[in-house]
MMTF fields as JSON, N, C-alpha, C and O atoms, coordinates in Angstrom:
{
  "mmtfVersion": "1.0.0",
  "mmtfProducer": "UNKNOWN",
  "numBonds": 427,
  "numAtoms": 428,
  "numGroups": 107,
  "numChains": 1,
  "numModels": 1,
  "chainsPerModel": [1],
  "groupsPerChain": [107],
  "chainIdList": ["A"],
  "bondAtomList": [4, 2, 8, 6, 12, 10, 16, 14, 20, 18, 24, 22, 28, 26, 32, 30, 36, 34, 40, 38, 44, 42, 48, 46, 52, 50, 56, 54, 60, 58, 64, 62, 68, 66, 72, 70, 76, 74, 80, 78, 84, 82, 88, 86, 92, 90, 96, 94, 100, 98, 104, 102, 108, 106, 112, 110, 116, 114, 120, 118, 124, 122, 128, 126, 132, 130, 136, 134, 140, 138, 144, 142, 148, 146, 152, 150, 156, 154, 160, 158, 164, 162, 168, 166, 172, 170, 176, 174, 180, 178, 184, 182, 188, 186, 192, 190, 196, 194, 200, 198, 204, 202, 208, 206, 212, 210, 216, 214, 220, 218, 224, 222, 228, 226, 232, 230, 236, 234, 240, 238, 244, 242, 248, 246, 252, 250, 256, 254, 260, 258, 264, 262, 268, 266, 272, 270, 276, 274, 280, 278, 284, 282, 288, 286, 292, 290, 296, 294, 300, 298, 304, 302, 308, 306, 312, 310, 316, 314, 320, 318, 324, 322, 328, 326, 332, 330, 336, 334, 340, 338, 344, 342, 348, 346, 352, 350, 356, 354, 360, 358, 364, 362, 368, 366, 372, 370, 376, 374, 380, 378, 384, 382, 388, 386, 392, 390, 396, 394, 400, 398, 404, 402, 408, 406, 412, 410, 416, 414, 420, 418, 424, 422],
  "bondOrderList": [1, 1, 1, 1, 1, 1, 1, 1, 1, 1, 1, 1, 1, 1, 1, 1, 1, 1, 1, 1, 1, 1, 1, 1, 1, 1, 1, 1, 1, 1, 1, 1, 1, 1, 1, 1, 1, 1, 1, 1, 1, 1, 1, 1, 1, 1, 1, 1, 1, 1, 1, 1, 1, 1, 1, 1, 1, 1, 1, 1, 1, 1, 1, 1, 1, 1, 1, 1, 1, 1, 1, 1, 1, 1, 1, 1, 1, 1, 1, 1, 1, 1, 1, 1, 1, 1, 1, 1, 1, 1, 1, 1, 1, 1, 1, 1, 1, 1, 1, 1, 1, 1, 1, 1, 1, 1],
  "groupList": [{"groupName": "UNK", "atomNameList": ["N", "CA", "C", "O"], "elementList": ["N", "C", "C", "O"], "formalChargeList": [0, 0, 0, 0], "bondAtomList": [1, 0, 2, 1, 3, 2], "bondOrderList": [1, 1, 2], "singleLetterCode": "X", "chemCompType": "L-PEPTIDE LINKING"}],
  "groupTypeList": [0, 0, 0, 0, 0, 0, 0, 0, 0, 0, 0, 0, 0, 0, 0, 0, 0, 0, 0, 0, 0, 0, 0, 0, 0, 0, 0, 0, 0, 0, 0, 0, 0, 0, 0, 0, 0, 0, 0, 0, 0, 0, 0, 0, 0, 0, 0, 0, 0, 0, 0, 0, 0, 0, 0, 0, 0, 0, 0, 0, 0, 0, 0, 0, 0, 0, 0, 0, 0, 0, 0, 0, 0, 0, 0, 0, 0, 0, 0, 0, 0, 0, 0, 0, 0, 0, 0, 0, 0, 0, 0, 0, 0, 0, 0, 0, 0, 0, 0, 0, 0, 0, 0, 0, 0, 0, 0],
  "groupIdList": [1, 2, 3, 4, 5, 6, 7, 8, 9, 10, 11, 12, 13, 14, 15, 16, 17, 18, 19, 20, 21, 22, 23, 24, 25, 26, 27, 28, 29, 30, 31, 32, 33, 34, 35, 36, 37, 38, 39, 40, 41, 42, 43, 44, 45, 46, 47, 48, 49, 50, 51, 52, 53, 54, 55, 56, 57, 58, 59, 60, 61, 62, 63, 64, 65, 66, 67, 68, 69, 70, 71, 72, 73, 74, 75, 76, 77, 78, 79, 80, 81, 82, 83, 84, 85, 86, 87, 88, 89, 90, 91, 92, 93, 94, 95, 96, 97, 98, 99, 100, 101, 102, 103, 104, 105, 106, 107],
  "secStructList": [7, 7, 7, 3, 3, 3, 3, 3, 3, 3, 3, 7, 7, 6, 6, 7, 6, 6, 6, 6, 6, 6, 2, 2, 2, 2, 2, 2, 2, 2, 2, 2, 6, 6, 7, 1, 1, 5, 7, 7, 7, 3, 3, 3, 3, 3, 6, 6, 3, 3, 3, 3, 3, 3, 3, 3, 3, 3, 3, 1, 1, 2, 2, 2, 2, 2, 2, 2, 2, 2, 1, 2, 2, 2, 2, 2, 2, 2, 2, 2, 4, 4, 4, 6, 7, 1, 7, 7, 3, 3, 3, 7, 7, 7, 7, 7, 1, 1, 7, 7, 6, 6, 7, 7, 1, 7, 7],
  "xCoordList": [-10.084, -8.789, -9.022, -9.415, -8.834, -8.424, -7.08, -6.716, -6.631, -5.614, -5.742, -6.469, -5.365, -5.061, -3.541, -2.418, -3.758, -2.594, -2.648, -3.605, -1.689, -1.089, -0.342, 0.643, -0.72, 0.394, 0.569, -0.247, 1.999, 2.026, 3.038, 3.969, 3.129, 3.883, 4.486, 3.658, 5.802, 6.381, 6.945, 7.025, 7.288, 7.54, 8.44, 7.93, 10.022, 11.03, 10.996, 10.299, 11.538, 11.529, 13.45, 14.082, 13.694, 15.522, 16.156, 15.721, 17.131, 17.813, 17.835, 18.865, 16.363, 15.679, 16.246, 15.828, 16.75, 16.748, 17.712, 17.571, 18.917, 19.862, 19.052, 19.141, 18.449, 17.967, 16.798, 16.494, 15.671, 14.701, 14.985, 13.944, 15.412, 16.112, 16.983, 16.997, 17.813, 18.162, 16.916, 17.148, 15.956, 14.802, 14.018, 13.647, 13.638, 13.039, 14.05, 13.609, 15.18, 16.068, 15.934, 15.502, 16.332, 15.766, 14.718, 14.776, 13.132, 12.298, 11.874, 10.866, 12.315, 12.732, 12.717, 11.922, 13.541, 14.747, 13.79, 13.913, 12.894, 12.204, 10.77, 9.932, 10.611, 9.232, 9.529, 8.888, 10.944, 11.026, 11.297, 11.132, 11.731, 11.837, 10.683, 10.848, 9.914, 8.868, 7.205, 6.293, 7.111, 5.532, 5.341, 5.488, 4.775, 4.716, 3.487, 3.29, 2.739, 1.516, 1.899, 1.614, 2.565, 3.322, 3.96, 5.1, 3.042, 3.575, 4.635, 5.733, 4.363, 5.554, 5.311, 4.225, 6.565, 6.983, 7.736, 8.874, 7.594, 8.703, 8.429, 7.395, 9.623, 10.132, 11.345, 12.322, 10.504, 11.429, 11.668, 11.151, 12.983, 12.79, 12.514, 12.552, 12.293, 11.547, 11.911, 11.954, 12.24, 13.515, 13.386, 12.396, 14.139, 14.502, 13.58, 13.467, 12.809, 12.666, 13.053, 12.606, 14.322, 14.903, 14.389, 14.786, 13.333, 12.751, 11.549, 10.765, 11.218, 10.102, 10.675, 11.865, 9.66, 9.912, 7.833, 6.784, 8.464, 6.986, 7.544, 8.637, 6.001, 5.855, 4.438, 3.318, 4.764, 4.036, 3.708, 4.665, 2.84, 2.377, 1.774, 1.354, 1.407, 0.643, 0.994, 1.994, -0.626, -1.051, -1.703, -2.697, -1.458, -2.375, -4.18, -4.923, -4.789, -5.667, -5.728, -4.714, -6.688, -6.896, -6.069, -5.44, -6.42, -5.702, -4.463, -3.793, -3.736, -2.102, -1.93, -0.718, -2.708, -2.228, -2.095, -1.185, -3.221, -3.952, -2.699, -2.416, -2.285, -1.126, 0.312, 0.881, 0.603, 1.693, 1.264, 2.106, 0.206, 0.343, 0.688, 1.218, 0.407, 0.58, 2.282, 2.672, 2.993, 4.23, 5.457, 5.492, 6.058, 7.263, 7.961, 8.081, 8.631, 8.756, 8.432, 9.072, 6.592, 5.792, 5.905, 6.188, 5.569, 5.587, 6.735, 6.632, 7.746, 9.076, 9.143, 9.499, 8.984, 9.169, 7.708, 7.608, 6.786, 5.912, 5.937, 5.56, 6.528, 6.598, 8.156, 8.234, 8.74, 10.632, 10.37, 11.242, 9.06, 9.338, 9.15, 9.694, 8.323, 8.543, 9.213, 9.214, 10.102, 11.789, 12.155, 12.744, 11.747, 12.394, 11.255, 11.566, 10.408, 8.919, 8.155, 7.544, 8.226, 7.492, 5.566, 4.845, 4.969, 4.168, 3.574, 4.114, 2.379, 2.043, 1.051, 0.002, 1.081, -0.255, -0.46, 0.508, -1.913, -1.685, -3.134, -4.216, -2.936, -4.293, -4.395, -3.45, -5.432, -5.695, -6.744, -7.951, -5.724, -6.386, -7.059, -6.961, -7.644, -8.294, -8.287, -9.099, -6.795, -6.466, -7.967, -8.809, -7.934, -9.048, -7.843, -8.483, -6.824, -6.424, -4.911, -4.513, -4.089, -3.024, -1.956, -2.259, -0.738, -0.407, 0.827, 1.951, 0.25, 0.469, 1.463, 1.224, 2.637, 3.128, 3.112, 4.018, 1.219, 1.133, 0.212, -0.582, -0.042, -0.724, 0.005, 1.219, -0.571, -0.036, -0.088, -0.819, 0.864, 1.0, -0.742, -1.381, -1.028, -2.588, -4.111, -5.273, -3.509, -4.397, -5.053, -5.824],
  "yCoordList": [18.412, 17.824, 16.412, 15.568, 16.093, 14.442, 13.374, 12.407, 13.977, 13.368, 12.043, 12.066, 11.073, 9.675, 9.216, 9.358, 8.745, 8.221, 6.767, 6.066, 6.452, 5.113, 5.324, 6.018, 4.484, 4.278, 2.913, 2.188, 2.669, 0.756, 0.687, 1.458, -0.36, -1.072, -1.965, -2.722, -2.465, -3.531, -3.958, -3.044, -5.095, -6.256, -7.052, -7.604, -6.898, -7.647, -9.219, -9.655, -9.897, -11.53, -10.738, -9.746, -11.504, -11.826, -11.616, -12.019, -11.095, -10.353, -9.833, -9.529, -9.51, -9.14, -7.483, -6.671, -7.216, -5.413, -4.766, -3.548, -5.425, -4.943, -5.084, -4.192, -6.172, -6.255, -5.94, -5.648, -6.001, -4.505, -3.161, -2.583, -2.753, -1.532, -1.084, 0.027, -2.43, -1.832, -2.38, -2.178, -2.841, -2.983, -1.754, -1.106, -1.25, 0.221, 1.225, 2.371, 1.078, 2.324, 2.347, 3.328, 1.239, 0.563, 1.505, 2.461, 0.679, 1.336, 2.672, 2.936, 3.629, 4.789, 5.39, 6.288, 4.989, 6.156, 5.961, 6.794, 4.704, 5.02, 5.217, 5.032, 5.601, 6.497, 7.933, 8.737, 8.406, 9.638, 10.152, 11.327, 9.229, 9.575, 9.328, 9.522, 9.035, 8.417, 8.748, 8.896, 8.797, 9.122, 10.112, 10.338, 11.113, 12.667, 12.845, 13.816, 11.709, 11.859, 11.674, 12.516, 10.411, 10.254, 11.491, 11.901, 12.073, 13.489, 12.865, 13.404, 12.071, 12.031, 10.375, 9.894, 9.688, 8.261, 8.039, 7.65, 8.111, 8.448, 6.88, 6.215, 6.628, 5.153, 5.93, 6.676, 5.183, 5.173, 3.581, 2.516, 4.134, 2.873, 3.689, 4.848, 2.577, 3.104, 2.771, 1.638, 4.016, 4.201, 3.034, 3.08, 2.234, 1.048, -0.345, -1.37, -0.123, -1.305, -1.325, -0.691, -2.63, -2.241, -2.884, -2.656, -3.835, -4.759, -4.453, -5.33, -2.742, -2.301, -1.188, -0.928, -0.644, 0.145, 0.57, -0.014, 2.084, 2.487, 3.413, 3.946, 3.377, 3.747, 5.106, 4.727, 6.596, 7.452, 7.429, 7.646, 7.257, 7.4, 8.585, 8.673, 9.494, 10.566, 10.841, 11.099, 10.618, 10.767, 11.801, 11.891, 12.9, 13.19, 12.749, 13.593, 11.336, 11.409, 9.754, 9.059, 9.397, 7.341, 6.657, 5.643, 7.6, 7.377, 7.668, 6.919, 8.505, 8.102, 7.358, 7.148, 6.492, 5.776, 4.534, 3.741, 4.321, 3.056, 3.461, 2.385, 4.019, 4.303, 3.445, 2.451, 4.552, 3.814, 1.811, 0.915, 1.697, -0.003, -0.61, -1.711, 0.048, -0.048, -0.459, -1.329, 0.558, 0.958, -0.961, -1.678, -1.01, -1.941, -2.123, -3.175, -0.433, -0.926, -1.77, -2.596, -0.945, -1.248, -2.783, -3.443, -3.15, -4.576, -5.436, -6.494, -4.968, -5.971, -5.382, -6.304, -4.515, -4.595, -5.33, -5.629, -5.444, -6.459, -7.718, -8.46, -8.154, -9.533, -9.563, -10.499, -8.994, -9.138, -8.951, -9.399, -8.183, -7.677, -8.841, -8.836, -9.945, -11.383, -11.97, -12.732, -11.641, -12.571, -11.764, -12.296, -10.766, -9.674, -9.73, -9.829, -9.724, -8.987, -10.219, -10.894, -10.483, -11.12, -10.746, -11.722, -9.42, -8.722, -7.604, -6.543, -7.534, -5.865, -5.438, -6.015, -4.241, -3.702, -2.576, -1.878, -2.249, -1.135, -0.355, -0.889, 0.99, 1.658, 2.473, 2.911, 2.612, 3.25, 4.427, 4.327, 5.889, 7.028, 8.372, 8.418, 9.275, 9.872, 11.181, 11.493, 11.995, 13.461, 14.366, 14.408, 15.119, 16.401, 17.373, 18.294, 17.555, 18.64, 18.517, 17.387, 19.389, 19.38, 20.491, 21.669, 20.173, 20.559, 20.195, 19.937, 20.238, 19.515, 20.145, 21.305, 19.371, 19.832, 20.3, 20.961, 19.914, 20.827, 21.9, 21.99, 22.794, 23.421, 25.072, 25.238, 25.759, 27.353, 27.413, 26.667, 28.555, 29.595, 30.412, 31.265, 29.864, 30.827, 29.713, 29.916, 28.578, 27.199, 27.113, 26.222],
  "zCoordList": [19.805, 19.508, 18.979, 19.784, 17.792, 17.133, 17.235, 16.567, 18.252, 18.62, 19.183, 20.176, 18.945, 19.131, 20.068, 19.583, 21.248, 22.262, 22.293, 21.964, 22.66, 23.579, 24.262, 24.004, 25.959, 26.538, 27.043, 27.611, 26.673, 26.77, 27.492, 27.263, 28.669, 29.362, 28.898, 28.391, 28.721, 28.151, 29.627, 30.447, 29.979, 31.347, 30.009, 29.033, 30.343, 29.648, 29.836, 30.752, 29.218, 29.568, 30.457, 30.093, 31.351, 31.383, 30.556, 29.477, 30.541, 29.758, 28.859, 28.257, 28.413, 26.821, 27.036, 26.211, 27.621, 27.537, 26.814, 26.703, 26.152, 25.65, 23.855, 23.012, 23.689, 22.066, 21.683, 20.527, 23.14, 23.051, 23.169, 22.853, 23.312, 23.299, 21.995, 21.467, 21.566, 19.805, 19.205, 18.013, 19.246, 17.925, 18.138, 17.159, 19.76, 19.576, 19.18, 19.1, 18.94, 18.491, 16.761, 16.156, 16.178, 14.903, 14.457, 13.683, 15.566, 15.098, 15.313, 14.658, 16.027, 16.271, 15.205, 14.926, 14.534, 13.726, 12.015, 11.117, 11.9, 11.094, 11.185, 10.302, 12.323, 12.367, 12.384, 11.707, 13.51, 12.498, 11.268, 10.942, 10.552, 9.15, 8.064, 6.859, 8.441, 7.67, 8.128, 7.315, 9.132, 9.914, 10.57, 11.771, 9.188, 9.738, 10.779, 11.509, 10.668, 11.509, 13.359, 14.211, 13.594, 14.323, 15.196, 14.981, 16.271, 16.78, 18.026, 18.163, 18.636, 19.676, 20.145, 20.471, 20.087, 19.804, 21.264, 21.001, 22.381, 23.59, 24.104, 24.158, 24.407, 24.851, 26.292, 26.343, 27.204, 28.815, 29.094, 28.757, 30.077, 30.713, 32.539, 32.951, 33.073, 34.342, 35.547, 36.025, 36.157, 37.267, 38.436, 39.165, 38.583, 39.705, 39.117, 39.789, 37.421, 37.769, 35.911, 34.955, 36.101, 35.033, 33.835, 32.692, 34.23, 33.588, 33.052, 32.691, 32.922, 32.495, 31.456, 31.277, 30.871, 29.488, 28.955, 28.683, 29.121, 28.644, 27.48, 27.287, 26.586, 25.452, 25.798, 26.138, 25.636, 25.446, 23.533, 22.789, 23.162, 21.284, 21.056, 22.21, 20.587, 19.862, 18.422, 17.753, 18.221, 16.54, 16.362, 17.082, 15.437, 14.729, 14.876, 15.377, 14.383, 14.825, 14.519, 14.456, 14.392, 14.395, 12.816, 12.512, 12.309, 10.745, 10.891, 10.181, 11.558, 11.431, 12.385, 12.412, 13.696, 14.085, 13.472, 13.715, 12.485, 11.559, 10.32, 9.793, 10.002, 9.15, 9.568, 9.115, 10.861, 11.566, 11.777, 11.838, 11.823, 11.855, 10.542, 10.391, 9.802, 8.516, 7.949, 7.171, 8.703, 7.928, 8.384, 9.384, 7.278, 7.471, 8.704, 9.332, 9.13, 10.533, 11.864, 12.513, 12.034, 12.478, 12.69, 13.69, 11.34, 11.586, 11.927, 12.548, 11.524, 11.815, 13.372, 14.106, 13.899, 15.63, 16.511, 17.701, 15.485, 16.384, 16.342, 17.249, 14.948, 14.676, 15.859, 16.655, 15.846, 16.861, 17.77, 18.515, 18.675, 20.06, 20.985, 22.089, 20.538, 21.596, 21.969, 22.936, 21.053, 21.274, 22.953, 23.894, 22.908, 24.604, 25.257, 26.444, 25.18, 26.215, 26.572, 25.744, 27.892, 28.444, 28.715, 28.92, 28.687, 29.092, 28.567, 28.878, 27.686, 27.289, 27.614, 27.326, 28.348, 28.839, 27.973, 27.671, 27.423, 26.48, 26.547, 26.306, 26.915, 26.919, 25.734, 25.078, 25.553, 24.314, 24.574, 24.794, 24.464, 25.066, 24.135, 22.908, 24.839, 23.687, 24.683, 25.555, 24.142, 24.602, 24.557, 23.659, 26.011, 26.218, 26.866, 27.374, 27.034, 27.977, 28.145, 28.428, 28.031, 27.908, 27.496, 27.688, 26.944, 26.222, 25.434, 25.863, 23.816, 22.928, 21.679, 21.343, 20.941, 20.039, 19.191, 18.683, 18.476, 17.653, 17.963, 17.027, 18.908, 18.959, 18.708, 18.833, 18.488, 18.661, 19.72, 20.371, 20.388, 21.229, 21.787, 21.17, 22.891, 23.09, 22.89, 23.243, 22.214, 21.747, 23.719, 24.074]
}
């Protein structure tokens, strides 16, 4: 499998959660329209602590993640996300086992 993950912790500054939350909706709506590599983009927020927000990423493989850094969006929600986020923790993972969106039936 060449699949490429992230999973990132965002830690809000005070009251950053209402305009992080529209810049990831923002940037949402043009990664699905635009980054076919981009297999699953999932943004939570995280039960009782309201001041947190995780990001599940899956790519295709290092090149659509290196793509997605690439794209306009991309950049206008990293250059905007400081204005809200006090905190980013970010691992950078490399799928063996699972199960995944693009696979067939029997994979």
């Amino acid at each position: 499998m060449s699949n490429f993950a992230l999973f990132v912790r965002f830690t809000l500054k005070e009251g950053g959660a209402e305009g992080f939350d529209a810049l990831v909706r923002e940037t949402t709506a043009a990664i699905r329209a635009k980054e076919p590599g981009t297999l699953v983009y999932a943004c939570h927020e995280v039960e009782g602590a309201p001041d947190q927000r995780i990001f599940f990423e899956l790519y295709a493989d290092r090149a659509a993640f290196d793509e997605h850094e690439r794209q306009a969006h991309t950049k206008h929600f990293l250059s905007e996300r400081d204005k809200y986020v006090a905190h980013t923790e970010v691992d950078f993972m490399a799928p063996y086992a699972g199960k995944y969106p693009t696979e067939a039936p029997g994979e």
